[in-house]
C-alpha positions in Angstrom: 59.1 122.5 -50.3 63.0 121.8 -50.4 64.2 118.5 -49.4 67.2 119.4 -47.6 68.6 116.4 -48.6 68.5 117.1 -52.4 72.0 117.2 -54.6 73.1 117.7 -57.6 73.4 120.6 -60.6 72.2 123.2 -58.2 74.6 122.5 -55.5 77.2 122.2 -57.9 76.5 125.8 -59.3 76.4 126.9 -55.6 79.6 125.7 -55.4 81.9 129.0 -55.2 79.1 130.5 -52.9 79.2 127.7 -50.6 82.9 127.4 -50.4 82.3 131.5 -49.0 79.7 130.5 -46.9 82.4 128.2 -45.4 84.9 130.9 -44.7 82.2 132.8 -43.1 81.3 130.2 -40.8 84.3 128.8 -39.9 85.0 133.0 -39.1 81.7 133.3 -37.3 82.3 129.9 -34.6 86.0 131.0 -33.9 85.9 134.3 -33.2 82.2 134.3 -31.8 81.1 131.0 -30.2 84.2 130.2 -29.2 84.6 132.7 -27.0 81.6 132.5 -25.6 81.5 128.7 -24.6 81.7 128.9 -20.8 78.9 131.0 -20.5 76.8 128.9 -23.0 78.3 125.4 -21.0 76.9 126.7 -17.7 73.3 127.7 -18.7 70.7 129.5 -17.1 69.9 133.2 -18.3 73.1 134.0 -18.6 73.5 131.5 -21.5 70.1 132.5 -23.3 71.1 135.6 -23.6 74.5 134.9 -24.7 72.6 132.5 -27.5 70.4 135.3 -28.5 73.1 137.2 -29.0 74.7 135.3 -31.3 71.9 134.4 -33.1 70.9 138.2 -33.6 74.6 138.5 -35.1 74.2 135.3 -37.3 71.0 136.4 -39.1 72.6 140.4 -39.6 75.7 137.8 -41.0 73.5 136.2 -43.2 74.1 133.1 -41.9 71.7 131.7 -40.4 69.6 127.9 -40.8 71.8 128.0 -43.7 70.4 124.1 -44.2 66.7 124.6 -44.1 64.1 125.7 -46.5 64.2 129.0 -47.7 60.4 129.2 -47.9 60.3 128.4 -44.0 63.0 131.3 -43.3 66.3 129.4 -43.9 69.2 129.6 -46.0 68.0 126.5 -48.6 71.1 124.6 -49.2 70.7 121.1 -49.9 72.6 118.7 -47.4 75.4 118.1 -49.7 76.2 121.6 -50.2 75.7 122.2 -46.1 78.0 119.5 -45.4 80.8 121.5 -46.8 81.4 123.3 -43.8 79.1 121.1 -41.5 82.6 120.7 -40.1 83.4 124.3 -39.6 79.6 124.9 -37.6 80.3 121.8 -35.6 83.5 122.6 -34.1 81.5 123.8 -31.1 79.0 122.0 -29.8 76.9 125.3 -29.7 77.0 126.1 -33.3 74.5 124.5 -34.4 72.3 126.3 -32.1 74.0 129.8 -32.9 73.4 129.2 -36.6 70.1 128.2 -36.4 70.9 124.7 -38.1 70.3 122.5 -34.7 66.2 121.8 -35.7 67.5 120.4 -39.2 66.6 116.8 -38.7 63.0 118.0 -36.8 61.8 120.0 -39.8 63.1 117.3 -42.3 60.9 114.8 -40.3 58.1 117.2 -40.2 58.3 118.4 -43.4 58.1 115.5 -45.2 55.2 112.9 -42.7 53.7 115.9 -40.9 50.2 117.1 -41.1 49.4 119.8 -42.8 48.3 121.1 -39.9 51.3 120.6 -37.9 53.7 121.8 -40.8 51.5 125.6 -40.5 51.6 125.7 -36.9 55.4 124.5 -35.9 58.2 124.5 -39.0 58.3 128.4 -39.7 58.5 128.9 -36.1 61.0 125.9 -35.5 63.6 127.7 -38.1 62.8 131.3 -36.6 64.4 129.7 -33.5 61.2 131.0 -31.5 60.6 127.5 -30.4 62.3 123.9 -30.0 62.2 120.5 -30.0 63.7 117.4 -29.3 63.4 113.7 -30.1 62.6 110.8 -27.5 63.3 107.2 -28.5 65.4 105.7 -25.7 63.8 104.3 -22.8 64.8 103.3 -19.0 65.8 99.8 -18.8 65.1 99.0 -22.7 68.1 99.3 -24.8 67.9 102.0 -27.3 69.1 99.6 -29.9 66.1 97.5 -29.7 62.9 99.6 -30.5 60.2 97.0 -30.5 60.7 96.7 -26.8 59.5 100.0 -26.3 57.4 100.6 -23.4 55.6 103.7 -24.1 52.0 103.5 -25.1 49.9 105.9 -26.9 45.6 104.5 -27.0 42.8 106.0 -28.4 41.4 108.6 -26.6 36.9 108.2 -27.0 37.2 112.1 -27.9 40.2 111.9 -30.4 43.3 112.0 -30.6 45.7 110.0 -28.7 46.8 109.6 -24.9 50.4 108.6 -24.3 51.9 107.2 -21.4 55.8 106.4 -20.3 58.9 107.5 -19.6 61.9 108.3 -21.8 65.4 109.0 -20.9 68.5 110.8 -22.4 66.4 113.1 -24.6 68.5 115.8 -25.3 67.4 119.3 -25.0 63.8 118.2 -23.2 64.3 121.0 -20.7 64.3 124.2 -22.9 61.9 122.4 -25.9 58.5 123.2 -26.3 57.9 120.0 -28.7 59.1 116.5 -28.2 58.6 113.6 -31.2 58.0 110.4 -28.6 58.0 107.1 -30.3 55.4 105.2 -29.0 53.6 101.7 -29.4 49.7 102.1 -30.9 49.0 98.4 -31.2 50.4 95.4 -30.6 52.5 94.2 -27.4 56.5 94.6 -26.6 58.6 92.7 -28.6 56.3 92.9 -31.9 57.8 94.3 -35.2 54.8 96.2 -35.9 52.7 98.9 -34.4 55.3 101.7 -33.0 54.7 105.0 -34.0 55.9 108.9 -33.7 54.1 111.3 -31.8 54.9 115.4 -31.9 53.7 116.3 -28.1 53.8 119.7 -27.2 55.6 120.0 -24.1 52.8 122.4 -22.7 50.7 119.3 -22.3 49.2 117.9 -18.6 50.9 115.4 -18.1 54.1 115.9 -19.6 56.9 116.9 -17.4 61.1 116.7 -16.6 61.8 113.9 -14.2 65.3 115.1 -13.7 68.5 115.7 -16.0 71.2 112.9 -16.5 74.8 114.9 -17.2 76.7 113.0 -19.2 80.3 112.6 -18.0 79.0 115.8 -16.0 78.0 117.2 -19.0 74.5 118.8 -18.8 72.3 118.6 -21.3 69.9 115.2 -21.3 67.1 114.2 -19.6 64.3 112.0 -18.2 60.8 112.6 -19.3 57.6 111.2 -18.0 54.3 111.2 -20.4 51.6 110.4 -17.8 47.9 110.2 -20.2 49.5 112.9 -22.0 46.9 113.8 -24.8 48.0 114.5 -28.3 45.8 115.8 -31.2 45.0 112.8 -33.8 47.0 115.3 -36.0 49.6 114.9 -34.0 50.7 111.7 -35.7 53.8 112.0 -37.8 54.0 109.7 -40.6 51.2 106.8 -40.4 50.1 105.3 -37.4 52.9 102.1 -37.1 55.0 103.8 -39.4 57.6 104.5 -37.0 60.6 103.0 -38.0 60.6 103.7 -41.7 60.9 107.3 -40.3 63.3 107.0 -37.5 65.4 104.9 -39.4 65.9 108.0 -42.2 66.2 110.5 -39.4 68.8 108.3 -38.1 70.9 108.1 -40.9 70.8 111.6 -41.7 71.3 112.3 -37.7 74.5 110.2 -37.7 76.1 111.5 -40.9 75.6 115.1 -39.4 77.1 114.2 -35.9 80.0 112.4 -38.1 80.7 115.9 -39.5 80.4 117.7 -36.3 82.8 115.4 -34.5 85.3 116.0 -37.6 85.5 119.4 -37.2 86.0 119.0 -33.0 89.0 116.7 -34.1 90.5 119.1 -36.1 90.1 122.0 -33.4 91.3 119.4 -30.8 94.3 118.6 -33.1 95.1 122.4 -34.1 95.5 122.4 -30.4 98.1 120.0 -29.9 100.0 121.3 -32.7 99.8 124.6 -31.3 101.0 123.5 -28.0 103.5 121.5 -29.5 105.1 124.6 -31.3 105.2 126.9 -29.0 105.6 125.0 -25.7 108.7 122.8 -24.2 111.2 122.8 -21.2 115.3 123.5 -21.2 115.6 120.7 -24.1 113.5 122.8 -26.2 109.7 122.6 -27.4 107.7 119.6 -27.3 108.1 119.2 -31.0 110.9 117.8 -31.0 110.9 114.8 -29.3 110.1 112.0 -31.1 106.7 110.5 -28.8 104.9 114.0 -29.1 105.6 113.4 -33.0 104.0 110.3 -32.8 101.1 111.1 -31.4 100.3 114.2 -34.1 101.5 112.0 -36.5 98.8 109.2 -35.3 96.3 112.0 -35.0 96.8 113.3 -38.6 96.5 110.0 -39.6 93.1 109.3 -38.0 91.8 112.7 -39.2 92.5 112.0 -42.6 91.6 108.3 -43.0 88.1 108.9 -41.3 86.9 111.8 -43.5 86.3 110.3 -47.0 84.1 107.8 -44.8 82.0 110.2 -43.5 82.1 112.1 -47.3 81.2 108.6 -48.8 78.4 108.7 -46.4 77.5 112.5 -47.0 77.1 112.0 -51.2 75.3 108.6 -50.5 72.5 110.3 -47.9 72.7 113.3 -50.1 71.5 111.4 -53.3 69.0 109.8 -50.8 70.7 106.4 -51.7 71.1 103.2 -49.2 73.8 104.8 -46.9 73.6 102.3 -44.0 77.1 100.2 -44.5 78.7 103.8 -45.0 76.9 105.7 -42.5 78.1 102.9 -40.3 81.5 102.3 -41.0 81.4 106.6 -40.7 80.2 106.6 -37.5 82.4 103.9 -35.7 85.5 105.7 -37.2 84.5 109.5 -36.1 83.6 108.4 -32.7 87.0 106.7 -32.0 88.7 109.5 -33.8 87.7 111.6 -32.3 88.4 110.4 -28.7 91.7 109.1 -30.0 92.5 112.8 -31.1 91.3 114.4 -28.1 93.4 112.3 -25.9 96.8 113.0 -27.7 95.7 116.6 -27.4 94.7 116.3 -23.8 98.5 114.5 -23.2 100.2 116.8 -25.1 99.0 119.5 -22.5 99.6 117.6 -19.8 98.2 119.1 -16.9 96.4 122.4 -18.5 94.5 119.7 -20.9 92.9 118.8 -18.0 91.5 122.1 -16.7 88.9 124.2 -17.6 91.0 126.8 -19.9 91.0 124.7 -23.2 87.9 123.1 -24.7 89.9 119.8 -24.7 88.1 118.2 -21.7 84.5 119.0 -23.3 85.8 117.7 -26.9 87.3 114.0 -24.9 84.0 113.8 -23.1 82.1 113.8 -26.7 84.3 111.4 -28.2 83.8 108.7 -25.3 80.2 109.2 -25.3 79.9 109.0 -28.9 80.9 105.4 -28.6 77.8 105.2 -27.0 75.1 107.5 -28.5 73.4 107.2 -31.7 74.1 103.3 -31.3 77.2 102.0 -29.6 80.1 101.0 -31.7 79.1 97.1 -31.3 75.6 98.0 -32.7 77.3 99.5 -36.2 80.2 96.7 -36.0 77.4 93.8 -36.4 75.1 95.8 -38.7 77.5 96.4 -41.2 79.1 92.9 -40.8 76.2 91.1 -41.2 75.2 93.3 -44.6 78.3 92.6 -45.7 78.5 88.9 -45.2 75.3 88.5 -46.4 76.2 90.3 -49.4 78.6 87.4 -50.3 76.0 84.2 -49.6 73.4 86.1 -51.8 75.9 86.4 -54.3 77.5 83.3 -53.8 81.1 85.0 -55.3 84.8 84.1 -54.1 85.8 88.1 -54.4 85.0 90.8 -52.8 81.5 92.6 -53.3 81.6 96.0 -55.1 81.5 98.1 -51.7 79.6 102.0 -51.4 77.1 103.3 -54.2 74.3 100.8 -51.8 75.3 97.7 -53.3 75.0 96.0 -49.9 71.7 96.3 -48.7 
């Protein structure tokens, strides 16, 4: 099976092909998403058909789950070639979904520490798009950051299998998906380094249900789910039991390198924007682009844009080459978070009151960069992490200069 990770000669050849695919996509989310974004944003049946829709016109396109295997159904570009224009499919938040890319780091998980049995019965369908899933680490009243205090519980059941029991919160997706990956604790107490593991529940399950959804900055789109004795086939298990973080921690590399792109690309739309506006708008002393404060801010915004993306590039090659990424992926995903709301902003003030109203995507895009500061680990989590890597780089070393920095050499 492909590792969707995997770089090298055959990207390379794929090289003039990709650069296509990019043109095709970034066609494809402008003049198709785009468009359809308030009707996606609200939900309901309105949206699913909308989705449909545009997934029926990405797979007559050729372009859809251009990133997963190709003997599962999917395009079969390896993740350094798919970052090319990761950026492009990410300039909406729906293109992922209309493209059929969104379950990329689900069947990476799966298709590497699944069953066999699981891989048969779920991946094919997971890149068909004819069911979902989502992921479930965070917990009510435990910070995400700290997974050995994880509540959740999953015990033997005296007929097989497993029977989990707990809550989880800010699971994105739970609403629509029909599998959920639940990181639970199999032996040991809270606190303890050992004993978590990952869990694929079917949603289906007794037991399992919503508790309610949590919009973020009014956003929809998370939610709180209670496991109450759910039971799970011993297959079920993905990876080994206690195995857990090995596993997370991959999936969350490769998760924040991809959300890095994606917020790239909703920086650039947000800063096409402002240049737009910028251009073509102004009072009696003639457009905005003129005066000198509006230049500032593009010029600040440029400046952002293009100091954050070889981070997240540096990042991309190291995952891709399945080297250690973490000081990289880290410094990658402080920077696009705070770009990104940084960019936004400048956008939203250069439109003054409009960039506050529901007729540009500039509220939505702001919203994602304050949140991102949040998600996926708040910037304090990655400031530490990397600081502490790098500082311990030096007393290991015991050197006056500087470390040689990317390639992994600080682990």
């Amino acid at each position: 099976m492909e590792d969707p990770r995997e770089d090298g000669a055959g990207a390379a050849r794929r090289e003039p092909e990709t650069t296509e695919l990019g043109r095709r996509v970034d066609r494809f989310v402008r003049a198709r998403v785009f468009p359809r974004e308030s009707v996606l944003d609200r939900g309901g049946p309105e949206a699913a058909e909308a989705l449909a829709a545009l997934r029926a016109e990405a797979r007559a396109e050729g372009l859809w789950a251009l990133p997963l295997p190709a003997g599962l159904g999917g395009g079969g570009l390896s993740f350094g070639a798919y970052a090319e224009f990761a950026e492009a499919e990410g300039a909406s938040d729906h293109g992922p979904a209309a493209l059929g890319s969104a379950p990329l780091l689900d069947v990476t998980m799966l298709a590497r520490y699944g069953r066999p049995e699981v891989r048969d019965a779920y991946l094919e369908r997971l890149v068909a798009g004819e069911i979902r899933s989502c992921y479930a680490m965070t917990e009510p009243g435990v910070p995400g950051t700290d997974p050995f205090r994880t509540a959740t519980r999953a015990e033997r059941h005296p007929g097989g299998g497993w029977l989990v029991t707990g809550r989880k919160w800010f699971t994105s997706g739970a609403a629509g998906a029909d599998l959920v990956t639940v990181m639970a604790r199999t032996s040991g107490a809270a606190g303890d380094r050992e004993g978590l593991s990952l869990l694929l529940v079917p949603t289906a399950s007794a037991g399992f249900r919503v508790v309610r959804e949590l919009p973020v900055l009014g956003a929809p789109g998370q939610y709180e789910i209670a496991l109450d004795g759910v039971r799970v086939p011993a297959d079920h298990v993905v990876g080994e039991p206690g195995g857990a973080l090995a596993i997370a921690g991959e999936r969350l590399l490769l998760g924040r390198t991809l959300r890095c792109l994606r917020w790239l690309g909703q920086a650039q739309r947000a800063f096409d924007l402002m240049c737009e506006r910028a251009a073509t708008h102004g009072g009696s002393g003639g457009p905005l682009a003129d005066r000198q404060l509006v230049q500032a801010l593009v010029f600040d915004a440029l400046l952002v844009l293009r100091t954050t993306r070889p981070l997240v590039r540096e990042a991309v090659a190291l995952v891709a080459a399945g080297r250690d990424a973490r000081t990289e992926v880290g410094l990658a995903k402080v920077a696009a978070a705070r770009m990104l709301q940084q960019v936004a902003d400048s956008a939203i003030q250069i439109h003054g009151a409009a960039g506050l109203g529901p007729d540009t995507p500039l509220p939505a895009l702001f919203r994602t960069g304050r949140a991102a500061r949040i998600l996926d680990g708040p910037d304090e989590l990655h400031i530490t992490s990397v600081a502490r890597r790098v500082l311990r780089a030096y007393g290991r070393t015991g050197r006056t200069g500087p470390p040689v920095m990317g390639a992994g050499a600080i682990s």
